[in-house]
Backbone as a printed PyTorch tensor [residue, N CA C, xyz], in Angstrom:
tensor([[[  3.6990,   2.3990,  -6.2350],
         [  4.7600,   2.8210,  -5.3210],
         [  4.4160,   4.1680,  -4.6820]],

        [[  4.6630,   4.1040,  -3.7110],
         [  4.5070,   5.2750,  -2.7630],
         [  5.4870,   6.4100,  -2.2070]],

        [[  7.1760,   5.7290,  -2.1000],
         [  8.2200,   6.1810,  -1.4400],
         [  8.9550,   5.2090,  -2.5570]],

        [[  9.7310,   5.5750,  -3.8770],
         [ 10.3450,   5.1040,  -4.4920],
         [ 11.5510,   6.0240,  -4.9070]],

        [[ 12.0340,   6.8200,  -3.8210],
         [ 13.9550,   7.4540,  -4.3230],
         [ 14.5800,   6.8760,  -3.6720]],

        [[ 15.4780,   6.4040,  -3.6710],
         [ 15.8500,   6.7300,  -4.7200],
         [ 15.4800,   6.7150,  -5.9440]],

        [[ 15.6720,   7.0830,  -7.1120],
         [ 15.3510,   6.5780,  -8.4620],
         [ 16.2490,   5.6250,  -9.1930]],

        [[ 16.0870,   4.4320,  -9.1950],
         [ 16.9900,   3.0480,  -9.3550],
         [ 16.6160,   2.5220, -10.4000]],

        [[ 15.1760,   3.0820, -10.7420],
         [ 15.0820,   1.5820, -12.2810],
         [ 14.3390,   2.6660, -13.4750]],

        [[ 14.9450,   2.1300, -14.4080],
         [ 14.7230,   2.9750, -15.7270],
         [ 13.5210,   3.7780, -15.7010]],

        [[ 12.3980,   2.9160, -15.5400],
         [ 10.7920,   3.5170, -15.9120],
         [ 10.6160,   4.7740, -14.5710]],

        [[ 11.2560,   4.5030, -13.7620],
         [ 11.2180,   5.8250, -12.5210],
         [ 11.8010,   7.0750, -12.6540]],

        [[ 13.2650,   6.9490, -13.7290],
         [ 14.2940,   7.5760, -13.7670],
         [ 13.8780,   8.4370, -15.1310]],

        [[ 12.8490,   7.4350, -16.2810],
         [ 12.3850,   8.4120, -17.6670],
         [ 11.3710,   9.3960, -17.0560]],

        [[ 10.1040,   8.5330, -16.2800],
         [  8.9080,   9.7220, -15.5300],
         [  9.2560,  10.8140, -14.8380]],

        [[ 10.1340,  10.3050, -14.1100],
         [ 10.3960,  11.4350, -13.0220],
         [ 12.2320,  12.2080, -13.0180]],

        [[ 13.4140,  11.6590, -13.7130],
         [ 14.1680,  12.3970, -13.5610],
         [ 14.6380,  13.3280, -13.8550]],

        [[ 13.7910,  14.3330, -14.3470],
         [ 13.5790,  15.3290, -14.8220],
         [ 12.8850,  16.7170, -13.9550]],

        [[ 12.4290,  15.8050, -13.2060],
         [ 11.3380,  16.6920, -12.0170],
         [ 12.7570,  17.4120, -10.9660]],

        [[ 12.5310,  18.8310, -10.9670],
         [ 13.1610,  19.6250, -10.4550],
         [ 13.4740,  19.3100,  -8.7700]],

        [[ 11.8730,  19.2490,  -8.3580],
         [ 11.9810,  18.6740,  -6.7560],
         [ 11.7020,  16.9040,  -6.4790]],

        [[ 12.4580,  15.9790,  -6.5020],
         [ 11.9800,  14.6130,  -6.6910],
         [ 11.1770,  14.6210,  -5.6020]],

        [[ 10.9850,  15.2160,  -4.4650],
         [ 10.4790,  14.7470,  -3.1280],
         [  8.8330,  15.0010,  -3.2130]],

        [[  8.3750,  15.9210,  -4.2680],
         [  7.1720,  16.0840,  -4.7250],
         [  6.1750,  15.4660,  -5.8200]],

        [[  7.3590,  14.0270,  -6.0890],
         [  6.8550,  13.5380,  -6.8160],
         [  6.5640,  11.9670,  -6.2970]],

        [[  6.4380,  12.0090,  -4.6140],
         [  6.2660,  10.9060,  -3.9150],
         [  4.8280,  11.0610,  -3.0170]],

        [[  4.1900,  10.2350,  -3.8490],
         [  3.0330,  10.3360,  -2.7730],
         [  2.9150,   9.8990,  -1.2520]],

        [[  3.8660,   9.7820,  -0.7000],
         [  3.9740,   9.5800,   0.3660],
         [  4.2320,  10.6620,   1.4460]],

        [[  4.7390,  11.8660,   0.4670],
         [  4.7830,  13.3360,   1.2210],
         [  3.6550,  13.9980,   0.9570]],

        [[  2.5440,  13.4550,   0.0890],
         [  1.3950,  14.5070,   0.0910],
         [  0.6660,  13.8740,   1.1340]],

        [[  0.6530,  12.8780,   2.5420],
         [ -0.2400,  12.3020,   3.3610],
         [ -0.3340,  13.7080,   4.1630]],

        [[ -1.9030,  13.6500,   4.6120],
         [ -2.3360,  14.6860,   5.3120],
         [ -3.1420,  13.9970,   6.4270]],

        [[ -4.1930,  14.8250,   7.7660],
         [ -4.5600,  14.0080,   8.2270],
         [ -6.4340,  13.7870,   7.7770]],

        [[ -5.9410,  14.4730,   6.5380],
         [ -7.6510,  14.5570,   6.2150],
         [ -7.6330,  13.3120,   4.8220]],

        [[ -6.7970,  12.4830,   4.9620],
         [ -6.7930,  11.5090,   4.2650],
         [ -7.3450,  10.3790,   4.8630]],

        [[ -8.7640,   9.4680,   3.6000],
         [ -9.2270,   8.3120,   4.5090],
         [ -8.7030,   7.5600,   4.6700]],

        [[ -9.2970,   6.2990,   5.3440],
         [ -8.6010,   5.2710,   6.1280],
         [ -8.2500,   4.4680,   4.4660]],

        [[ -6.9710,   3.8190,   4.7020],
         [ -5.9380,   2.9440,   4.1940],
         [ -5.9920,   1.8860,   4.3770]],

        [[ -5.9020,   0.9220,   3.1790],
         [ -5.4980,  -0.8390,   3.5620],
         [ -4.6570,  -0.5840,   2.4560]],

        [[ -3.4570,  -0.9430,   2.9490],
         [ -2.0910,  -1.4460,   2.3370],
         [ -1.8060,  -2.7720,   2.3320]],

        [[ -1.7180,  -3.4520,   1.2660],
         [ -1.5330,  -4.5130,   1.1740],
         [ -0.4880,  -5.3650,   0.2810]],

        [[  1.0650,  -5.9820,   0.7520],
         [  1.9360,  -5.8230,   0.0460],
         [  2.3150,  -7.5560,   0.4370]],

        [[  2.8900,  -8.0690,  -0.6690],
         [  3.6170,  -9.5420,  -0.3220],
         [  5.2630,  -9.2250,   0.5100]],

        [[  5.7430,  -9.9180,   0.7420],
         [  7.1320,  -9.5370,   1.5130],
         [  7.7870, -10.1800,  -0.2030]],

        [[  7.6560, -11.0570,  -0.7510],
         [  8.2240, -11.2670,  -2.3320],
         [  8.5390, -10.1920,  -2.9900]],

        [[  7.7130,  -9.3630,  -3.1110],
         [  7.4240,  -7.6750,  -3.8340],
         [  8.7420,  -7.6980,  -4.5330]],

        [[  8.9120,  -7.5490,  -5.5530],
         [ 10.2790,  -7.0060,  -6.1400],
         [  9.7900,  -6.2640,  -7.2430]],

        [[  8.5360,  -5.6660,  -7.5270],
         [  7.9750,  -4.6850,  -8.2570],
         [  7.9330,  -3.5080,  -7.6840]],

        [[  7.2880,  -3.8070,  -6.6090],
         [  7.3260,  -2.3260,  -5.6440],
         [  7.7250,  -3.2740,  -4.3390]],

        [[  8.4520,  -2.8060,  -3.9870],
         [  9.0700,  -2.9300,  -2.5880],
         [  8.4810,  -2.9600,  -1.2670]],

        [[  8.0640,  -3.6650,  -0.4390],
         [  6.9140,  -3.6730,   0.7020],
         [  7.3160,  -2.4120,   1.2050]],

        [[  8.6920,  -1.9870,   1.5580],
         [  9.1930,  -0.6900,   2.4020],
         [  8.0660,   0.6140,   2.0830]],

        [[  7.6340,   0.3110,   0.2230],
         [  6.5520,   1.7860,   0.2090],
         [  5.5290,   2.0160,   0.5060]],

        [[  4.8080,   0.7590,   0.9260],
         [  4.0760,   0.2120,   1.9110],
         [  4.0300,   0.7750,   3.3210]],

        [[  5.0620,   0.4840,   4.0220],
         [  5.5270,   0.3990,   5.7800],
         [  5.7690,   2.1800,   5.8290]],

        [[  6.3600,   2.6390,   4.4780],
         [  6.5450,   4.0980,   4.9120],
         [  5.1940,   4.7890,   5.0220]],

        [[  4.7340,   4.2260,   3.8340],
         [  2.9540,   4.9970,   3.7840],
         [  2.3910,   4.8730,   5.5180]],

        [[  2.5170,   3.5870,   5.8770],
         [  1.5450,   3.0820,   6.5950],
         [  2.1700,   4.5260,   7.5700]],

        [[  3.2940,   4.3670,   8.0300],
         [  3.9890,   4.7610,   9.5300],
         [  3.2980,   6.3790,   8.9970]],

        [[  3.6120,   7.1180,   7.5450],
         [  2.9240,   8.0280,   7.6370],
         [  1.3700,   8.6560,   7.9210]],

        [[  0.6470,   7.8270,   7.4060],
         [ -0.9690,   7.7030,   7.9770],
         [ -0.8490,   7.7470,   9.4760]],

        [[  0.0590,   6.8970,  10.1470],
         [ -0.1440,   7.0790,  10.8430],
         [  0.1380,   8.0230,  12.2070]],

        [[  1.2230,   8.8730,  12.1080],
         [  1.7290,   9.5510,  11.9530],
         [  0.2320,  10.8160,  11.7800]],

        [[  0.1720,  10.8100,  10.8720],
         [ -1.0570,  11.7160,  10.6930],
         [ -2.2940,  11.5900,  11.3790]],

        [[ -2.2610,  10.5610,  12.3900],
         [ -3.5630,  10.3300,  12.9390],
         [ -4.4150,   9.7370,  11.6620]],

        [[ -4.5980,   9.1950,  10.5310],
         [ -5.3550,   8.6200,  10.1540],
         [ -5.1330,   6.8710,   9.9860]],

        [[ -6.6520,   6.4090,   9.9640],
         [ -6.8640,   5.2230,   9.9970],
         [ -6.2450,   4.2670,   9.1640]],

        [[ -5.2740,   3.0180,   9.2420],
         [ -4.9420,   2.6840,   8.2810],
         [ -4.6940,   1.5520,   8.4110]],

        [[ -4.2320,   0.5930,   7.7380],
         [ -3.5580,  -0.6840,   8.1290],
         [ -2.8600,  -1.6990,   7.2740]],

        [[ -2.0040,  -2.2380,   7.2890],
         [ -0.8220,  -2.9620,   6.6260],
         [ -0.7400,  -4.2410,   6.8060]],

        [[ -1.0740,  -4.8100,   5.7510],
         [ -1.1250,  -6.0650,   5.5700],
         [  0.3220,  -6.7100,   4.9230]],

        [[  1.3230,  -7.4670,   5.7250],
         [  2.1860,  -8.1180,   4.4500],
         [  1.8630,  -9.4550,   4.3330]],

        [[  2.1410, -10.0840,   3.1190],
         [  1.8900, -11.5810,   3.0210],
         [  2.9740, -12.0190,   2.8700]],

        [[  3.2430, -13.1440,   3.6460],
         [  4.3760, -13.7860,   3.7250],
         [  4.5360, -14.9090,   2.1990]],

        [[  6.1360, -14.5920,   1.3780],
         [  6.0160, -15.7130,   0.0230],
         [  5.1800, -15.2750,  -0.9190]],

        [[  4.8770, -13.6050,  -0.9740],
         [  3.8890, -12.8360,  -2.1590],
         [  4.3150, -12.2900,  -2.7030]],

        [[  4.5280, -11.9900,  -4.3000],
         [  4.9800, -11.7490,  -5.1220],
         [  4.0610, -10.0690,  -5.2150]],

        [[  4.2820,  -9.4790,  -6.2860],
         [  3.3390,  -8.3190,  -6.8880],
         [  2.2910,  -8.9020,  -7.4530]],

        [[  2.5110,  -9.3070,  -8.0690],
         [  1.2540, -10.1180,  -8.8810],
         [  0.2250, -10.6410,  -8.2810]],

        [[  0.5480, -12.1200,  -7.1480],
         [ -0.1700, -13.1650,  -6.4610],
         [ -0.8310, -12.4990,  -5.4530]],

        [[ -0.6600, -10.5610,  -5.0890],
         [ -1.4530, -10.4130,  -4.3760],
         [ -3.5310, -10.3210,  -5.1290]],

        [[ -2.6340,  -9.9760,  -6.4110],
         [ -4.0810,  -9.7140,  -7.0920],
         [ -4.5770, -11.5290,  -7.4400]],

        [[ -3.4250, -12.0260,  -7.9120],
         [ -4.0660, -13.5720,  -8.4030],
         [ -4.8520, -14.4980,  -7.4440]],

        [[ -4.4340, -13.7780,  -5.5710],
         [ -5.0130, -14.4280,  -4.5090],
         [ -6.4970, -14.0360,  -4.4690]],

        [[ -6.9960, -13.3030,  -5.2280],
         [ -8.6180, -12.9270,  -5.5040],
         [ -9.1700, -13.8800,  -6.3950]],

        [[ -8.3430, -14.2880,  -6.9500],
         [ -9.4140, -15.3370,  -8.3750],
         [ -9.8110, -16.5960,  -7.2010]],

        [[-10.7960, -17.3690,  -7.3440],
         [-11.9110, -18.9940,  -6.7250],
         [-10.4970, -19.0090,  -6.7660]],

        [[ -9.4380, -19.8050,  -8.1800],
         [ -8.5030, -21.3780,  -7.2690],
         [ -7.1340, -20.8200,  -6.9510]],

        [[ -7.1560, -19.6060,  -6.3020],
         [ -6.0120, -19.3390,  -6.0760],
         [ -5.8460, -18.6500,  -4.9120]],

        [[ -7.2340, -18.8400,  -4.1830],
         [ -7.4140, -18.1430,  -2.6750],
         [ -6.6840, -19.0880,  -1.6390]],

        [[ -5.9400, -19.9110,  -1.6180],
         [ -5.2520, -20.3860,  -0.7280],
         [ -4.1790, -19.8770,  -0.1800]],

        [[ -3.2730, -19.4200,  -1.7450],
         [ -2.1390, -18.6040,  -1.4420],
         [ -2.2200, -17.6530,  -0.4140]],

        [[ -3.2760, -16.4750,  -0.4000],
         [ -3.2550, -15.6020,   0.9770],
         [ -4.5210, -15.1100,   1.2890]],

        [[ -4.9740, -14.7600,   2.2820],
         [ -6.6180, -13.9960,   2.3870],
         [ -6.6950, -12.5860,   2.0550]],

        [[ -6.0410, -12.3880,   0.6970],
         [ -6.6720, -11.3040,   0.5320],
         [ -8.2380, -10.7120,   0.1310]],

        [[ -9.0060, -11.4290,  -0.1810],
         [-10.3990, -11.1770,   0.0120],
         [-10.7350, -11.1450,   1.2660]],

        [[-10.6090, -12.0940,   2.0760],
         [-11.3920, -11.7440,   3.3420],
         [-10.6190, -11.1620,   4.4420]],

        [[ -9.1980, -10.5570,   3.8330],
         [ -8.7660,  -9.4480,   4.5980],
         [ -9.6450,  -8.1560,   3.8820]],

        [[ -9.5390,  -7.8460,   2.7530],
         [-10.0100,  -7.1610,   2.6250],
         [-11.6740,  -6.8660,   3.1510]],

        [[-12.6480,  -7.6320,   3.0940],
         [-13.6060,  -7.7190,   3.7230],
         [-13.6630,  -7.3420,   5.3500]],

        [[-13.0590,  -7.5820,   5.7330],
         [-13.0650,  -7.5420,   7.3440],
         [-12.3300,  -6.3320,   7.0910]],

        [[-11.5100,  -5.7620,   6.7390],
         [-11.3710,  -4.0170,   7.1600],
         [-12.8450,  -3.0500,   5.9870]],

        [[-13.6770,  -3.6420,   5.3810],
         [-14.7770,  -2.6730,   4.9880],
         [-15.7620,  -3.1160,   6.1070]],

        [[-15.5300,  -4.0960,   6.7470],
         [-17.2180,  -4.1060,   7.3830],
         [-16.3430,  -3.3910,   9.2440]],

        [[-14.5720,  -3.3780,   9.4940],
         [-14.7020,  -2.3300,  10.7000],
         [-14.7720,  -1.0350,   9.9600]],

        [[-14.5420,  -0.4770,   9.0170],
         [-15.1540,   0.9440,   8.5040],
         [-16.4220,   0.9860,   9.2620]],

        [[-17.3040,   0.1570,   8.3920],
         [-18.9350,   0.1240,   8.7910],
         [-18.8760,   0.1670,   9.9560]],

        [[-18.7770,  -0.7660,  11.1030],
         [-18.8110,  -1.2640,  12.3500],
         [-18.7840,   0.3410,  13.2260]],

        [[-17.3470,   0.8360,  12.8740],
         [-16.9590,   2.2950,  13.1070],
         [-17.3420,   3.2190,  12.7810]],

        [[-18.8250,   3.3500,  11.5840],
         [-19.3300,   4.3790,  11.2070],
         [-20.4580,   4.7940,  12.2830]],

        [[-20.9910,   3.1940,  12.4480],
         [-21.9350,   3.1000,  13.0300],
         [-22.0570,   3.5130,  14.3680]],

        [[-20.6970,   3.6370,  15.0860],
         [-20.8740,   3.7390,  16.3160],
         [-20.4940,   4.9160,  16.9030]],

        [[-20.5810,   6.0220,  15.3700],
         [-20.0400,   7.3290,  15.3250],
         [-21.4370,   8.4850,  15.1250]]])
């Protein structure tokens, strides 16, 4: 999670409700523009982490002028984004060869730098 205050569910509320400034305990306020490029990648299912901490990150990267990009999968859970990497379960979504195609425009973009 990236942008998770409120603080709503137990395990957020033992780590962090204690922290004097909550707003410093969101990595979504430490984005700078000397941060590298981003692939965010979230199911719209998400009920672990919420796609929204996702969309905030992203809008902040970008926002910052850095490179980034946001992937949601439509019918994706938290889990099935990682289970869509195993051989028999790559149907569910392309997350491998999304992921692939944003390392080789890195490359593509290094190259032409």
């Amino acid at each position: 999670p990236f942008d998770f205050l409120p603080l709503d569910d137990p395990s957020t509320i033992a780590a962090f409700g204690q922290w004097p400034d909550l707003h410093e305990t969101q990595p979504v306020n430490a984005v700078t523009g000397e941060a590298p490029p981003f692939l965010l990648m979230t199911g719209d299912s998400d009920k672990t982490v919420y796609p929204r901490n996702s969309r905030r990150l992203a809008a902040r990267l970008k926002e910052a002028g850095t490179r980034q990009r946001l992937i949601e999968y439509p019918g994706i859970s938290h889990a099935e984004i990682l289970l869509a990497l195993s051989r028999p379960l790559r149907w569910r979504a392309p997350v491998l060869e999304d992921i692939r195609k944003f390392f080789e425009g890195l490359q593509t973009a290094a190259k032409r730098s």
